[in-house]
N, C-alpha and C positions, 0 to 999 in steps of 0.2 A: 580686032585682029584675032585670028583664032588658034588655038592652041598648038603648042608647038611637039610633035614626038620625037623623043628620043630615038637613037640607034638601037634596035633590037641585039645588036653584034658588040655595039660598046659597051650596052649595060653588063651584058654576060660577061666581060674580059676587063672592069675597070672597076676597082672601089675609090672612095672619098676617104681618108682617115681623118682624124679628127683636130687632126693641124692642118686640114684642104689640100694634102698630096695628094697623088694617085698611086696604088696600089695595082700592081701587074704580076703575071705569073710569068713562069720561064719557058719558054719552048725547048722542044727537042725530048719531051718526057713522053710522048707517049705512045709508040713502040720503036724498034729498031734497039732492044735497051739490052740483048747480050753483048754487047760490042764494048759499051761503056762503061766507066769503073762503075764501082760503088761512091767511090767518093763525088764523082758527076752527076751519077743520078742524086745524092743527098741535097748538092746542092744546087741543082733543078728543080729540089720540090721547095726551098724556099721562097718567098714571093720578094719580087723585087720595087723599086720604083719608076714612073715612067721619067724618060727623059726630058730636063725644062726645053726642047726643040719641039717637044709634040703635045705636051700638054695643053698648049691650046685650041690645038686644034680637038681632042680629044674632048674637052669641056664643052667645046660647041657640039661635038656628037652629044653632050650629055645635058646640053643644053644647061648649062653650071652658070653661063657668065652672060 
């Protein structure tokens, strides 16, 4: 069977942390950003977790499981 690639667009938008989450950024950061507080953008640039609804499907992008 031959090798399997991964998602070019998952890899760039998905980490593995070292308890096997997944690691996701926030949308909505990156223009349009007079409009919204400071406090909004601060915490847009935190990174969030993906939801247990998607994650699997996200692993098979990543070819994890």
């Amino acid at each position: 069977m031959p090798k399997l690639k991964t998602k070019s667009s998952a890899k760039k938008r998905f980490k593995l942390t070292g308890t096997g989450k997944l690691k996701r950024k926030h949308a909505f950061k990156s223009h349009i950003l007079t409009k919204k507080t400071k406090k909004q953008k601060r915490n847009l640039t935190k990174s969030g977790l993906v939801h247990k609804a998607d994650v699997a499907n996200i692993k098979q992008q990543l070819n994890l499981s």
